[in-house]
C-alpha positions as CSV (number, residue, x, y, z in Angstrom):
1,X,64.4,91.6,131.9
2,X,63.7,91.0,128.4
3,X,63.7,94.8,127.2
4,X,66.4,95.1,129.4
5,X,68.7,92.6,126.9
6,X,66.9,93.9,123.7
7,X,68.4,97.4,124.6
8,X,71.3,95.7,125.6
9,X,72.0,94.1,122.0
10,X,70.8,97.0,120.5
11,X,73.5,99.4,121.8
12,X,76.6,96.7,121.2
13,X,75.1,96.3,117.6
14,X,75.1,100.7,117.4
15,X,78.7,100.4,118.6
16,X,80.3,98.0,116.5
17,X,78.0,99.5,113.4
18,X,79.0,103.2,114.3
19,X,82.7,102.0,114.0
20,X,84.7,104.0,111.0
21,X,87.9,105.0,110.3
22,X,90.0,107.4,107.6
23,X,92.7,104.8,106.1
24,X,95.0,105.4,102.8
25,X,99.0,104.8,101.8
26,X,101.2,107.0,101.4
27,X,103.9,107.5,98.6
28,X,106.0,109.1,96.2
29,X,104.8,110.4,93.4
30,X,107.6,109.4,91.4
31,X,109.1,106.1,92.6
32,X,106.0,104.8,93.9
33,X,107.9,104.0,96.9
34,X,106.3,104.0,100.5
35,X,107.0,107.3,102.5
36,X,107.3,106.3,106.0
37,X,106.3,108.7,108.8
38,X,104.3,110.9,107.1
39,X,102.0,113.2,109.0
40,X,98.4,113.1,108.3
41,X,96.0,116.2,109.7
42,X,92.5,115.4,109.5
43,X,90.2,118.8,109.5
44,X,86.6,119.8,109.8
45,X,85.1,119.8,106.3
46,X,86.1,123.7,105.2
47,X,87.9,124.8,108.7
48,X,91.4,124.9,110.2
49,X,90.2,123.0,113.3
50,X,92.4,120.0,112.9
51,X,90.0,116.8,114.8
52,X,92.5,114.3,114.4
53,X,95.8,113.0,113.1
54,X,98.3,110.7,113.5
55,X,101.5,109.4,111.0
56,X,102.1,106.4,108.4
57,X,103.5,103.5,109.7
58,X,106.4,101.5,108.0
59,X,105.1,100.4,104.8
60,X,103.6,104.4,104.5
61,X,99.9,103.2,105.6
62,X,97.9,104.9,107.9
63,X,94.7,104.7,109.8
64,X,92.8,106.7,112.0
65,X,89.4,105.7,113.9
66,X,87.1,108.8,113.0
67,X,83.2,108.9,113.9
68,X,81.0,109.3,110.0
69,X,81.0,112.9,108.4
70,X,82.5,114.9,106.2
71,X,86.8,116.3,106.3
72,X,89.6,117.6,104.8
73,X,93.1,115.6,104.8
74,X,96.2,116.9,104.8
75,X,99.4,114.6,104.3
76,X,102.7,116.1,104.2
77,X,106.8,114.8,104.3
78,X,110.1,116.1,104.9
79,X,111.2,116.7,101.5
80,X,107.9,117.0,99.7
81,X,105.2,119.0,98.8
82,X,101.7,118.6,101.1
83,X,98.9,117.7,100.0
84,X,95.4,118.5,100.8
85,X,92.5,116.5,99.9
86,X,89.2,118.0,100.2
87,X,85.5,116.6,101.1
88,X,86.3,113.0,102.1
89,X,83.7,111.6,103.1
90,X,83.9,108.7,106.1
91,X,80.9,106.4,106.4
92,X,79.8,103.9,108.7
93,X,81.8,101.4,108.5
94,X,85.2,101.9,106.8
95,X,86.6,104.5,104.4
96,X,89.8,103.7,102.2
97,X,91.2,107.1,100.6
98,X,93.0,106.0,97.4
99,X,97.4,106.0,97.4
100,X,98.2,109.6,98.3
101,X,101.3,110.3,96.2
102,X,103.7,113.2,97.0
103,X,105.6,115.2,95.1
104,X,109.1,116.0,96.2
105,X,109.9,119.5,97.0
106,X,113.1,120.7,94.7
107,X,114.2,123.6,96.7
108,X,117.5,124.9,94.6
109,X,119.6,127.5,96.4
């Protein structure tokens, strides 16, 4: 019974250590201001598989649970150019990816 609860603890502890996620804020590169709904593509470190993604909320934040390793972010906007950010690195825990500023897209016809 008493290896049976050691184990026990030992996988809840490996869960809630093994708990990480890809987090960052989206905005414009020239206002500063927050650039709601923004989609964010998380890749494979190097590869075109996209493992995850997901959009920035309101106040242009974003957050994504992701297991530790190594990827490449995408963000991109209606109206601005995308940007790719590469070898991010997520570790146990908790990774913060600094403000991710775009730049708008001046398409003159």
């Amino acid at each position: 019974m008493k290896n049976v609860l050691v184990f026990g603890f030992f996988l809840l502890a490996l869960n809630v250590f093994s708990q990480s996620s890809l987090s960052g804020k989206v905005t414009d590169l020239q206002t500063g201001e927050e650039i709601k709904g923004a989609t964010v593509k998380v890749f494979k470190s190097n590869s075109a598989e996209v493992v995850d993604g997901g959009f920035s909320d309101f106040v242009g934040d974003f957050k994504l649970p992701m297991k530790p390793g190594t990827y490449d972010v995408e963000v991109s906007a209606p109206g601005y150019h995308s940007k790719r950010i590469d070898a991010v690195e997520v570790f146990i825990c908790k990774t913060k990816l600094q403000e991710i500023k775009l730049e708008v897209n001046d398409i003159k016809s």
